[in-house]
C-alpha positions as CSV (number, residue, x, y, z in Angstrom):
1,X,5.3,-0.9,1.0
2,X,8.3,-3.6,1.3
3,X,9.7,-3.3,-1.8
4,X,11.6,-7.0,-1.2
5,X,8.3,-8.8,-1.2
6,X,6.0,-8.1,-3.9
7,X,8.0,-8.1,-7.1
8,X,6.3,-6.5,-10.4
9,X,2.7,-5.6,-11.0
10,X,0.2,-8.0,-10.0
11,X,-3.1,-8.7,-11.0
12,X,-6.2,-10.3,-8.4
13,X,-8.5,-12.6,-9.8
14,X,-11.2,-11.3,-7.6
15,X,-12.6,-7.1,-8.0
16,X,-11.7,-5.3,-5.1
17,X,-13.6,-1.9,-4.6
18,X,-11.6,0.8,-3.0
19,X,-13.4,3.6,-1.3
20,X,-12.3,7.0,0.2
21,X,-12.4,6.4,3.4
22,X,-13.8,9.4,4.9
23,X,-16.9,10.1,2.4
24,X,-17.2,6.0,1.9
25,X,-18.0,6.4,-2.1
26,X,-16.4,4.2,-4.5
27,X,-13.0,5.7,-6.0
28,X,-12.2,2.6,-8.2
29,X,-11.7,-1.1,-8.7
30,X,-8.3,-2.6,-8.0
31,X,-6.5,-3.1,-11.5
32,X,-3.0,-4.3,-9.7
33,X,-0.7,-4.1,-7.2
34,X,2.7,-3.7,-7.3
35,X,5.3,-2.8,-4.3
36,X,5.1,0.4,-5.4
37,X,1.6,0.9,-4.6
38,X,-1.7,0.2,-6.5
39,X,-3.5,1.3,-10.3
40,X,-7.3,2.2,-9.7
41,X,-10.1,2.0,-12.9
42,X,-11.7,5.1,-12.0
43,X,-14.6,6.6,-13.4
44,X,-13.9,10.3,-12.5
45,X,-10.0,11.8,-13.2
46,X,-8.3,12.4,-10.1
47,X,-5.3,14.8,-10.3
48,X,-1.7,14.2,-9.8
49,X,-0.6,14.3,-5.9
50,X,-4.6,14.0,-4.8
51,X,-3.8,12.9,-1.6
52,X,-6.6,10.5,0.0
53,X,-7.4,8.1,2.0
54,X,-8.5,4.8,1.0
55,X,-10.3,1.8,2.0
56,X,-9.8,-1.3,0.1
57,X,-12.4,-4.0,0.8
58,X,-11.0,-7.5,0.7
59,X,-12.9,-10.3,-0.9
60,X,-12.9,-12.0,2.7
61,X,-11.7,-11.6,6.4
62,X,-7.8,-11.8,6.7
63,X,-6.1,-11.4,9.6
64,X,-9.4,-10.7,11.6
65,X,-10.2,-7.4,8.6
66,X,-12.5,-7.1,6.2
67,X,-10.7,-4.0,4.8
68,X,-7.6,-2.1,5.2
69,X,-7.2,1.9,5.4
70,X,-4.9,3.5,4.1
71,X,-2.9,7.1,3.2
72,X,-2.4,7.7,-0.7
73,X,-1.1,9.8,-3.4
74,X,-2.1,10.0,-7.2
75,X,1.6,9.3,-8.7
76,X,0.1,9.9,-12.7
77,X,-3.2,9.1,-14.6
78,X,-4.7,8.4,-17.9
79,X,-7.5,8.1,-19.5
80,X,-8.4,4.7,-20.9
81,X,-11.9,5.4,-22.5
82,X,-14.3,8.0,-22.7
83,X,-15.2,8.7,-18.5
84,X,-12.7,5.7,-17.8
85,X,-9.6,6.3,-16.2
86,X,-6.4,4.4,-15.2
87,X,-4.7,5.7,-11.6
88,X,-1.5,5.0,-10.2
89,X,-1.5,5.8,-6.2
90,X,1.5,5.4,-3.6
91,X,0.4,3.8,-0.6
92,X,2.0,5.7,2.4
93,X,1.6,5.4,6.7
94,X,0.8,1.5,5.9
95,X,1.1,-0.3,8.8
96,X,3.2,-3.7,8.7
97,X,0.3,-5.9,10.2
98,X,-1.7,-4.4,7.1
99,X,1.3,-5.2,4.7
100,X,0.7,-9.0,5.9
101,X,-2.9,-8.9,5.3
102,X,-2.3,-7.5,1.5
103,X,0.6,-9.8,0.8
104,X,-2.0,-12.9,2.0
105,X,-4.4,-11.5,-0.1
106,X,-2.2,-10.8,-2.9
107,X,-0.9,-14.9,-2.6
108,X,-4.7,-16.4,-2.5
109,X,-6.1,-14.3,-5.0
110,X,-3.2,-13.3,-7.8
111,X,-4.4,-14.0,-11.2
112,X,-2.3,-17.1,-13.2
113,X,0.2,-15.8,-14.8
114,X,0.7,-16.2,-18.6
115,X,3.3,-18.3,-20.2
């Protein structure tokens, strides 16, 4: 992703589901976002460098898409309870016109940030 316009990790207000793409079950639910790429609550491990690829389903049509596809790689994992799991994945061959529609999405939905 544009590393210059999403700064940090950002939390959504809303729960996104996140699918693989090509078998359409449910991977995880969006934890945040970050320029780097995205952290997944999963309920099955999923190994370092599993690559996939993802569908993320948007709380509502932006830019004319109720979802956006995408390439990923599993950068790390842990396990945050028993059969609960934390995922860090590096979005790749993201397309700028999809960039826009996360970076709208990231803008109407981020959580408020604590002060």
């Amino acid at each position: 992703m544009a590393r210059k316009r999403m700064r940090g990790r950002i939390q959504l207000k809303e729960t996104l589901n996140v699918y693989d793409a090509k078998t359409g079950k449910l991977v995880g639910r969006l934890v945040d976002i970050s320029d780097m790429g995205i952290q997944l609550g999963c309920k099955k491990l999923i190994p370092e460098h599993t690559f996939i690829k993802l569908r993320l389903e948007l709380p509502e049509v932006i830019n004319d898409m109720d979802s956006l596809e995408f390439d990923a790689i599993s950068t790390w994992n842990r396990t945050d309870a028993p059969k609960s799991y934390a995922v860090g994945f590096q979005m790749l061959n993201i397309t700028p016109q999809d960039i826009n529609t996360l970076l709208k999405v990231v803008e109407k939905y981020k959580a408020e940030e604590e002060e």
